[in-house]
N, C-alpha and C positions, 0 to 999 in steps of 0.2 A: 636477359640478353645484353652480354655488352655493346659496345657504341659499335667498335670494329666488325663485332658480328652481322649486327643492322645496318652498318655500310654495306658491307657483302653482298647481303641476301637484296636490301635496298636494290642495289646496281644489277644483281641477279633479275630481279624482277622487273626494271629498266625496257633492259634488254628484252624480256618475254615480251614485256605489252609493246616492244617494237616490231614484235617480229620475228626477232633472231631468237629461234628455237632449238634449235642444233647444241649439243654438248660443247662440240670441237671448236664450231663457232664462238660462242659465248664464251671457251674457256681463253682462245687466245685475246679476244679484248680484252678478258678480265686479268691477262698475265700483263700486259701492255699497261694495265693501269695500277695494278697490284703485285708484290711480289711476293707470293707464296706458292707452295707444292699442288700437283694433282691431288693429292686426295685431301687438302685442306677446301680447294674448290669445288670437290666433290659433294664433302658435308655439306658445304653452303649453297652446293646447286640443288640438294635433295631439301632440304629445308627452303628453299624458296620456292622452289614447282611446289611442293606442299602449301605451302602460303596461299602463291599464285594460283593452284587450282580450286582453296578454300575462298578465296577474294571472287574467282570468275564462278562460281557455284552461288555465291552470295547476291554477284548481281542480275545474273539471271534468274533466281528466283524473285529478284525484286520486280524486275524488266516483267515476268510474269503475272506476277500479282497488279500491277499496273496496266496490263495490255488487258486483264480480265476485268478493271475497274471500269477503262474504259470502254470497251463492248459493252458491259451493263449499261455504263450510261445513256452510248449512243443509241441503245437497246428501246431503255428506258424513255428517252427523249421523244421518240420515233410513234412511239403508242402513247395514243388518247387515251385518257381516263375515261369514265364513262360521265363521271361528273362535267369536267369538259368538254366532251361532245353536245352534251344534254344543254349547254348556256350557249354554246354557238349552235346551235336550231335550233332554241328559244331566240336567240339574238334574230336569226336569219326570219323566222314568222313575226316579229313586232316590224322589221324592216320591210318587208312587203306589205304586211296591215297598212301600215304606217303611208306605203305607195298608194295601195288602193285606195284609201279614206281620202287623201289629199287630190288624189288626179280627180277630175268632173266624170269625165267618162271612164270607168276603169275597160281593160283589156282584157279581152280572153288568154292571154298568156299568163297576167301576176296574177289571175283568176285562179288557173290551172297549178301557178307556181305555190302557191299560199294554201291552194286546197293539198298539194302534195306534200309540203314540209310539216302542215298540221298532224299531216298521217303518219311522217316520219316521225315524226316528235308523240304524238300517242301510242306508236309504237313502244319506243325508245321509253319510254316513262311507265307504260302498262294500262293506260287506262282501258283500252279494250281486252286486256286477258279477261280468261275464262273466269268465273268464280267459284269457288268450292261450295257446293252444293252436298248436305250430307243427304244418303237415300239410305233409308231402314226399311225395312220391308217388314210391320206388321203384319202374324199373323196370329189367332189363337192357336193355345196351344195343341189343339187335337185337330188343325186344318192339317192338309195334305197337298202337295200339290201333283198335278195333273200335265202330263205329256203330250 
């Protein structure tokens, strides 16, 4: 592409991202600043929206992939881990232990508070699940069973 070309299309494209979108428009700024023929400004109008719409395809696919980045993230930020949850209840149960032991008289409230974060935190951890238990049913071979 020569210089004069990329002048052209340059100032072509100017003009687009100002705004002025109009043929008729764009063509008399562009006679006012240049002197050549309608259909020299034609080539160069068709080859610039061509540019122009490859450049605004480009950035909106970037603008895209960027708004999708960020959703993930703030996505991601928003939800606990399970590991993280799991050290703030542990943190929250040493800190009311920690009340209890020190106050002389404890309270039926850090009472209640500590006996419920225990639970939530045994939960949360599994110590109460169920255990797998295998059951075979021995029998010999020629029992039967009965209805």
């Amino acid at each position: 592409m020569s210089a004069k070309s990329e002048t052209y299309e340059s100032f072509i494209i100017d003009c687009l991202n100002k705004g002025m979108v109009e043929y008729k428009n764009v063509f008399e700024v562009f006679l006012s600043k240049f002197k050549c023929s309608e259909p020299t400004f034609a080539k160069y109008w068709k080859f610039a929206n061509e540019r122009y719409k490859k450049d605004r395809e480009a950035i909106e696919i970037e603008k895209a992939k960027e708004y999708k980045e960020a959703e993930l993230k703030a996505v991601k930020s928003n939800i606990l881990d399970r590991e993280k949850a799991l050290e703030m209840q542990s943190n929250v149960v040493k800190l009311i232990y920690n009340k209890i032991v020190k106050s002389k008289e404890p309270n039926g409230t850090d009472t209640l508070a500590f006996n419920s974060t225990i639970d939530r935190l045994s939960k949360m951890q599994g110590w109460d699940a169920a255990k797998k238990v295998e059951t075979t049913l021995k029998l010999g071979a020629d029992a039967e069973f009965e209805d």
